[in-house]
C-alpha positions, 0 to 999 in steps of 0.5 A: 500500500502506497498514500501519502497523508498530510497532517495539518493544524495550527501551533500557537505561542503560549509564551514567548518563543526564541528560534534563533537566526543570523547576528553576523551582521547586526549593528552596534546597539542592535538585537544581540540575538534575533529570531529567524525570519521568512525573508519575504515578509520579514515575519517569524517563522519555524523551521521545520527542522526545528519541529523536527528535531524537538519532537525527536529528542524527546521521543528518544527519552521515551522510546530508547532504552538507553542513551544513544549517542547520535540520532542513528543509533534511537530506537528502531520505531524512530529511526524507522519514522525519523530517518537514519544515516547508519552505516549499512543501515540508511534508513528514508524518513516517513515524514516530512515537516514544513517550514511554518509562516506565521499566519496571524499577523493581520489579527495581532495588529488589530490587537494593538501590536506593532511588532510580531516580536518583543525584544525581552532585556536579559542579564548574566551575573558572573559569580566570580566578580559580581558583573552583569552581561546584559543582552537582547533577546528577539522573541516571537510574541505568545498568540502567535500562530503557525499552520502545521503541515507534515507529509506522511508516507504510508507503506502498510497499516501496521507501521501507520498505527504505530508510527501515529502512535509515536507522533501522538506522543512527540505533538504531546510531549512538546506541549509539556516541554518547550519549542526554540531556546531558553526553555528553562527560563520560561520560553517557548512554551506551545500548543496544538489544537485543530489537528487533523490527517487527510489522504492527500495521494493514494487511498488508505481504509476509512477505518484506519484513517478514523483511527490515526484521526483519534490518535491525533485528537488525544494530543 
């Protein structure tokens, strides 16, 4: 069986959140630490690799039974979804995540916003000599929204039943945790809500596909 799936819904900042882009050319007195940003509308943005990336490490504290060195060495079910480069074990990921663009722009500006990002004023003490290291920080402003979209590639049902299964599990575990940098300090904080799956090639069973909906709906 070969289809395609496109899962599709919205993230949205709970609190401010910092995916960090390029400072190599800032100003002096400019940002120190700017968010990454869609070159064409200057907006915020994330990067699907990001998403990627996240939700991975943290099914790797889930699913490995030990700690693995590199992502290649995860467990099996990961690898298998996820993708591999082992040596003699290249393994082609079942999933495909997009680069997301913030889409609510227009309806944070009639809230009174002037900016899609804050600039939050941190400090580092150093211990030693009492001497502060203050910085900027670019952060994206919680209300924020962003439309998910992952492809996933169907090869049988079992594997889609338990590949689901995982991705529930990465969608949730995320929102216990944190997107971007800085988590500890209280970014980065998400949720997902309006998910769905739709067979965008191919055809896959009713029943299954009801299925791997509800496994969605328990993020």
């Amino acid at each position: 069986m070969f289809a395609k799936i496109q899962i599709s819904g919205t993230i949205e900042v709970v609190t401010g959140m910092h995916i960090g882009g390029s400072s190599a050319f800032s100003a002096i007195g400019a940002v120190d630490s700017p968010v990454i940003k869609d070159v064409r509308t200057n907006h915020p943005m994330i990067p699907g690799s990001s998403l990627k990336g996240k939700m991975r490490s943290l099914l790797a504290k889930q699913y490995n039974t030990s700690v693995a060195e590199n992502p290649d060495d995860d467990a099996e079910c990961l690898t298998s979804l996820f993708g591999s480069a082992k040596k003699n074990h290249v393994q082609v990921s079942r999933v495909l995540f997009s680069d997301m663009m913030m889409e609510n722009w227009e309806e944070l500006k009639n809230q009174g916003l002037t900016s899609p990002t804050e600039i939050k004023f941190e400090n580092s003490i150093k211990r030693t000599t009492a001497v502060a290291n203050p910085r900027q920080i670019e952060r994206i402003v919680r209300g924020a929204k962003f439309p998910l979209s992952i492809i996933y590639e169907v090869s049988d049902e079992a594997t889609m039943r338990q590949d689901f299964q995982i991705l529930r599990d990465g969608l949730r575990l995320l929102q216990y945790d944190y997107l971007g940098g800085n988590g500890s300090r209280g970014y980065g904080k998400v949720k997902f809500y309006n998910l769905s799956a739709d067979v965008v090639v191919g055809e896959v069973p009713d029943g299954l596909l009801e299925e791997c909906r509800k496994q969605l709906g328990d993020v």
